[in-house]
Phi, psi and omega in degrees: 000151210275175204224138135270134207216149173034174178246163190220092172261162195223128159315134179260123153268183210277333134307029195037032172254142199243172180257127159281126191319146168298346201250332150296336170288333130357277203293357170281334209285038179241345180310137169303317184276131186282049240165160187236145172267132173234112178212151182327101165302132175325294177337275189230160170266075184223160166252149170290149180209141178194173151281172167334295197303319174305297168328295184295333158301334184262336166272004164251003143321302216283305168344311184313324206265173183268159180302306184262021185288169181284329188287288182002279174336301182302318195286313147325289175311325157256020147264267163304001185250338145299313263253187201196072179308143201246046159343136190250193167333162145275016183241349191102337187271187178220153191239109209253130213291176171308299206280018193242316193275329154297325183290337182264309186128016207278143175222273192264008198197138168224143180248115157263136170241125166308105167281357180093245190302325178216174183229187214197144171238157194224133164297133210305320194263020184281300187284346152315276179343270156335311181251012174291280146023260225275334171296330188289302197290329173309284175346255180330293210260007176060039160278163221208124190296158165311175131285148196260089168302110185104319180299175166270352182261152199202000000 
């Protein structure tokens, strides 16, 4: 699975196509699909973004749940009933629909920021905002990664 590193903005032209960072399109290029999965987030007024490879992990997340329970349900529809494959350009870019471009506030500028496995895309001064919100919160509750069961890192 492709890794997302630093944040990036990149100019929206009036067609919503935006240039996807060259170094996540790197870290894709190894993907059958050529291309970023995009959908609203549950979360924030941001959009989620990840590969392929990812996707199929979160629908074998989704496996976990009963077929017709409502979190199942629930969980689908706002993923996968979202979700928006992005192919990209010959140019790199992707072209991000209108109702993608309302949910985040995005108008002439999208900031990708790197999440390790999958990134979010944000309108710029949303996303200052979102990471003063989470060092602090890093900070106030002492968070701390997990150790890695088995693993060498501890």
């Amino acid at each position: 699975m492709a890794l997302f590193l630093s944040t990036y903005i990149n100019r929206v032209d009036r067609k919503g196509r935006v240039s996807v960072p060259a170094a996540f399109r790197t870290a894709l290029s190894a993907q059958a699909f050529q291309g970023i999965v995009v959908f609203r987030s549950p979360v924030h007024a941001c959009l989620e973004g990840f590969d392929g490879a990812k996707m199929d992990d979160l629908a074998t997340r989704l496996d976990q749940f009963d077929l017709f329970s409502a979190e199942q349900d629930d969980l689908a529809t706002a993923i996968f009933g979202d979700a928006t494959p992005m192919a990209f350009d010959g140019d790199g870019r992707v072209t991000l629909t209108p109702d993608l471009i309302a949910h985040a506030n995005i108008a002439d500028q999208v900031a990708f920021v790197g999440l390790g496995r999958k990134f979010q895309l944000w309108e710029p001064s949303a996303l200052k905002a979102r990471q003063v919100h989470a060092r602090a919160n890093a900070r106030d509750k002492g968070l701390t990664l997990p150790s890695i069961i088995g693993g060498a890192a501890s």
